[in-house]
C-alpha positions in Angstrom: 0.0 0.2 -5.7 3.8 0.2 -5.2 5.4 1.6 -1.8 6.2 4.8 -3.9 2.6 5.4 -4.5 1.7 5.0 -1.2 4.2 7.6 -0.1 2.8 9.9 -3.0 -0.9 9.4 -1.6 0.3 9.7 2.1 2.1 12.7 1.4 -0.8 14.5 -0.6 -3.3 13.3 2.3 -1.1 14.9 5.0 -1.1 17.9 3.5 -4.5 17.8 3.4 -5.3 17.1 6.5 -2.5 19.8 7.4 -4.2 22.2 5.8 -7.8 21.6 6.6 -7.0 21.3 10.5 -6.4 24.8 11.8 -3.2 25.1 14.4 0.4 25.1 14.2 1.3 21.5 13.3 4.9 21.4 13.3 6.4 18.6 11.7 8.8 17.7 8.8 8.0 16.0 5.3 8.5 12.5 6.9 6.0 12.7 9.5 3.6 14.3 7.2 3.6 11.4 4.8 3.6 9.0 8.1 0.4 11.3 9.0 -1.4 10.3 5.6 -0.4 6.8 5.5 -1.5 6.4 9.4 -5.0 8.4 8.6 -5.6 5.6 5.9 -5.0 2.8 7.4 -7.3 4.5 10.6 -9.9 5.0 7.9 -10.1 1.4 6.7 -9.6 -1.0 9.9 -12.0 1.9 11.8 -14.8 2.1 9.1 -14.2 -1.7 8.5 -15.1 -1.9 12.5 -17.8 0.4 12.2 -19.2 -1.2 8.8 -19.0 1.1 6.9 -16.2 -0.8 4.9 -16.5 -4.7 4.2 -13.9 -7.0 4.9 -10.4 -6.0 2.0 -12.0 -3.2 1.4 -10.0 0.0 1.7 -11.0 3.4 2.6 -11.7 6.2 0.2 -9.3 9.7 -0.4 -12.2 11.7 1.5 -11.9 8.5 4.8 -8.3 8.6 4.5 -8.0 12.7 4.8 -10.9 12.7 7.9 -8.6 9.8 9.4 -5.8 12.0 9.4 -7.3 14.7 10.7 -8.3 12.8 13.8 -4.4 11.3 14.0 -3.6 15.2 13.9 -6.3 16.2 16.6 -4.7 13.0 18.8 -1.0 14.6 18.2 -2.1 18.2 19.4 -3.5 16.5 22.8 -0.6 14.3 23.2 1.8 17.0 22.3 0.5 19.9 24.5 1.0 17.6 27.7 4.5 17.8 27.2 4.3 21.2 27.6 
């Protein structure tokens, strides 16, 4: 998959998780696709960790989306100490 397909999927997976997570989560297109590229890439090297993923192999829409969700649920922590 091309950089441009990875956007595509990041974007789609950040809505998701933007969506499925209730709160205010503020934060532009950019971040959002940063938010569903992150939540893969915590979904494969976590469940690769945990073995629930072999070695190469990459996480799954449903991983990637549940990753995100937990990047989200960091973000709210980290953001309301700055507050």
């Amino acid at each position: 998959m091309g950089i441009i397909g990875t956007i595509i999927i990041g974007l789609i997976v950040g809505l998701i998780a933007r969506f499925l997570k209730p709160g205010n989560d503020s934060m532009g297109w950019i971040m959002t696709i940063l938010l569903g590229i992150g939540g893969a890439l915590l979904a494969t090297y976590g469940g690769q960790a945990l073995g629930i993923y072999a070695a190469g192999e990459a996480a799954g829409f449903i991983g990637a989306v549940i990753g995100a969700i937990i990047l989200l649920v960091i973000y709210g922590m980290v953001t309301k100490r700055k507050h």
